[in-house]
C-alpha positions in Angstrom: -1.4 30.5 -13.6 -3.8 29.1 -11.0 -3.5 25.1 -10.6 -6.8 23.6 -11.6 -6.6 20.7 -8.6 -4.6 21.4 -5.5 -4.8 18.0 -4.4 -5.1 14.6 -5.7 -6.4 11.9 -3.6 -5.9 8.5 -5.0 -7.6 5.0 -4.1 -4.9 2.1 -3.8 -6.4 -1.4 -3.7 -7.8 -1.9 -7.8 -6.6 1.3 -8.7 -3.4 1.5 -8.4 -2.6 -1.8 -8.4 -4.3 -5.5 -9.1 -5.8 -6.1 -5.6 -8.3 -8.8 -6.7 -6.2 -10.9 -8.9 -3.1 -11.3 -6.0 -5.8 -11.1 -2.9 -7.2 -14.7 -5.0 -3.8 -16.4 -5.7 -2.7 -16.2 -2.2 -5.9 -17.4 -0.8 -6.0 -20.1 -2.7 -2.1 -21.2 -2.3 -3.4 -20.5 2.2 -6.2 -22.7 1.6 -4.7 -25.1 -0.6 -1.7 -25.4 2.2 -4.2 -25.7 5.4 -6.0 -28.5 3.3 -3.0 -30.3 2.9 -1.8 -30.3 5.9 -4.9 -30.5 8.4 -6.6 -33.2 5.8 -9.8 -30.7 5.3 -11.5 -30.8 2.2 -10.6 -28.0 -0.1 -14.0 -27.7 -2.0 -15.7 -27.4 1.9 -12.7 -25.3 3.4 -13.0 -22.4 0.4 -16.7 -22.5 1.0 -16.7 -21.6 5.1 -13.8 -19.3 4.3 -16.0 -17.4 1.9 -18.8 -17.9 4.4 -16.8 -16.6 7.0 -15.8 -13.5 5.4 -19.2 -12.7 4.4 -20.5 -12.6 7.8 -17.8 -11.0 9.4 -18.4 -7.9 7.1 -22.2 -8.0 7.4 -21.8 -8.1 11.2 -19.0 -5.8 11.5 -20.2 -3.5 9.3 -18.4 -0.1 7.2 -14.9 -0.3 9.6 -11.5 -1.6 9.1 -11.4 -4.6 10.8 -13.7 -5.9 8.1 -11.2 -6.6 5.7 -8.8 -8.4 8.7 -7.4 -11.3 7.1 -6.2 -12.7 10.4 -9.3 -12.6 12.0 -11.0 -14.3 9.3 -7.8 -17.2 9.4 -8.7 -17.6 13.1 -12.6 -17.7 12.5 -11.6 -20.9 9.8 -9.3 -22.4 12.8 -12.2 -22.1 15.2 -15.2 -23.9 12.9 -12.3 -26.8 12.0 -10.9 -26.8 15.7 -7.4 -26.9 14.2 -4.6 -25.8 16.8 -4.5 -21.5 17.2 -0.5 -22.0 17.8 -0.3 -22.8 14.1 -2.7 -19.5 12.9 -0.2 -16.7 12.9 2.1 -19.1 10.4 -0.8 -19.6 7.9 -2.0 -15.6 8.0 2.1 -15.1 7.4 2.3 -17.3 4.5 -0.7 -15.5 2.6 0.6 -12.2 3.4 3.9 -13.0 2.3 2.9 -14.5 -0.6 0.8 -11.5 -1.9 3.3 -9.3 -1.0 6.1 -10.7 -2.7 3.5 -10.6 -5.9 1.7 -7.5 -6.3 2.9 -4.7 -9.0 1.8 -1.6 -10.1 -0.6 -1.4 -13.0 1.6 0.0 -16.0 2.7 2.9 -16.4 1.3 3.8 -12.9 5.0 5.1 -11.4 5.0 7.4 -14.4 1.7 9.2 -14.0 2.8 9.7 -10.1 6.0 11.4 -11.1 4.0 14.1 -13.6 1.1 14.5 -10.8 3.9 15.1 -8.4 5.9 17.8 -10.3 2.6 20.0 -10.7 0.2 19.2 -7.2 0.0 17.6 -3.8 -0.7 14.2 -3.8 -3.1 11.9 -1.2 -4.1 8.6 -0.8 -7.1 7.2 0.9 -7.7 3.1 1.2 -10.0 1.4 3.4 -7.4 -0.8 5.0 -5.3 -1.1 8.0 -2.6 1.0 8.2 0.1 -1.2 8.9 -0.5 -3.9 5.7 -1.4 -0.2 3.6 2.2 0.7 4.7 3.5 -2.2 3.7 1.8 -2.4 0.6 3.6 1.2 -0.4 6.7 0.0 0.6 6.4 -3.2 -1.6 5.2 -1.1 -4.7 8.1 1.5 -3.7 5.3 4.4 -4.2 5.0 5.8 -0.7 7.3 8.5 -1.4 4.8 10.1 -4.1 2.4 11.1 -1.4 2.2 14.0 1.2 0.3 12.0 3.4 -1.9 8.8 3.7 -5.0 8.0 5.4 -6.5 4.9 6.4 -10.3 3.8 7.5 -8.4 2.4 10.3 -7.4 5.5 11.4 -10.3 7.5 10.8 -13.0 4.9 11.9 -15.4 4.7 8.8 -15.0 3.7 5.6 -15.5 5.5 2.2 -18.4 6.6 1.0 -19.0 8.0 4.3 -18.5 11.4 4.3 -15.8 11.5 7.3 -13.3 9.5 5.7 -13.3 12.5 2.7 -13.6 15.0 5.4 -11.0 13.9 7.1 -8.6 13.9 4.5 -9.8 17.7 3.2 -9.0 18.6 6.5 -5.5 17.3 5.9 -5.2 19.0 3.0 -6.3 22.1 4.7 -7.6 24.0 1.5 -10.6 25.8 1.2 -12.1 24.5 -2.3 -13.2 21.3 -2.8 -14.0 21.8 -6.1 -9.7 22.2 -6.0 -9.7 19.1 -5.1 -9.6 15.7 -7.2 -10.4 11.9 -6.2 -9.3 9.1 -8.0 -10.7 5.4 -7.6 -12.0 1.9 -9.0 -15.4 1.6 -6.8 -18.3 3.7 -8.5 -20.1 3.9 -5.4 -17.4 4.6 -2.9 -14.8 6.5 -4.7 -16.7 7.9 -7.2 -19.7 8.5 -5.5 -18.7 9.3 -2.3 -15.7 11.8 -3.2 -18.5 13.7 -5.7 -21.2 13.4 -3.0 -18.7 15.3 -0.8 -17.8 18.1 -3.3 -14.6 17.1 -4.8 -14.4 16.4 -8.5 -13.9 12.6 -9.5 -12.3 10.2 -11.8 -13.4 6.8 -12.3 -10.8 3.8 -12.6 -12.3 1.0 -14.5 -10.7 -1.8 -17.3 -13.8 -1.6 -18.6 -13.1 1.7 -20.4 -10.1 1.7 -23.2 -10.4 5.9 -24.1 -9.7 9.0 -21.1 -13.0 10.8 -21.4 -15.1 13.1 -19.4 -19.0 11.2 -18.6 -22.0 12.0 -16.4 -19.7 14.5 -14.4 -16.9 12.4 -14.0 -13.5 11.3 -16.1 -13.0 7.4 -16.6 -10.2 5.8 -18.1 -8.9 2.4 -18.3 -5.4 2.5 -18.1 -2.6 4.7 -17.2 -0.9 5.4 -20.4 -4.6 7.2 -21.4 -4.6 8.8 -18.5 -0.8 10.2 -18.8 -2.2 11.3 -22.4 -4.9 13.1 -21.1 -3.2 14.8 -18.1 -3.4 18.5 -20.0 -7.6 18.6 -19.8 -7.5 18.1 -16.3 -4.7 20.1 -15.0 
């Protein structure tokens, strides 16, 4: 019998794993430690750290280096004039910290053994490669996938239509209705990967039951999703 998907391209950061919720913790604990120890206000220092990021990404734009944590450490060194010897310790400490604390949403490792047995699997983040790599490592899921692509690597970020072409060119099939995206951001994921031609699946707590919606599967956790694995393969 004919597989139903030939490929299945995941999302990583909120969808496989709690992005958000570690990303916050380890800012804060940075923050909280550059406060501390270069006597800055932490109400003000949060506030031109958030001001920073948003700027960088509006003036940067839909590219990888928009989610650089370092450059955003070194914009915050430059507004306080604090030292730039002491940066690379401070960027360390917050990628250490969320490192040593992110896990897989449950059940997660269980769904990618089942999708491995019966298709080819993909991932596509927008995020560096490097701190995507080490991310795999950490979660100890990098050997689920055939291959993985970055917006670093392909120079645009999802929804643009390059970074789904790119990765069907990977794939190097001839359907894309063969082929299936998973992801946590409607308009990227979702949108972007349906936009394109492949068939979707939307990640979101929001949702407690697997179920098919709008021309797209949502589900809200993993052990639905494992449930619900025979109407999609």
């Amino acid at each position: 019998m004919n597989k139903r998907y030939e490929a299945i391209i995941f999302d990583l950061d909120d969808t496989l794993y709690d992005y958000s919720y570690h990303h916050q913790k380890s800012l804060d604990k940075t923050l909280t430690l550059i406060s501390k120890n270069f006597e800055i206000e932490i109400f003000s220092l949060k506030k031109k750290y958030i001001e920073i990021s948003k700027n960088l990404k509006l003036r940067l734009g839909n590219v990888s280096s928009s989610h650089n944590k370092f450059i955003y450490f070194h914009h915050l060194f430059r507004f306080y004039d604090l030292n730039i010897n002491d940066l690379n310790v401070y960027f360390l400490f917050y990628w250490k910290t969320f490192l040593n604390n992110i896990n897989l949403f449950k059940n997660v490792s269980e769904a990618l053994k089942i999708l491995k047995k019966k298709t080819n699997l993909y991932l596509l983040t927008d995020y560096n490669s490097k701190e995507t790599f080490q991310k795999l490592h950490k979660l100890k899921i990098t050997k689920f996938f055939n291959d993985i692509i970055t917006s670093e690597e392909v120079g645009s970020e999802k929804p643009s239509k390059n970074n789904f072409k790119y990765v069907f060119d990977l794939i190097n099939k001839k359907k894309k209705k063969k082929i299936l995206f998973i992801g946590n951001d409607f308009k990227k994921d979702v949108l972007g990967s349906l936009n394109y031609g492949f068939e979707s699946v939307y990640f979101s707590q929001n949702y407690k039951e697997f179920k098919f919606k709008n021309g797209y599967y949502v589900f809200g956790n993993y052990k639905s999703f494992i449930n619900n694995l025979h109407t999609i393969l």
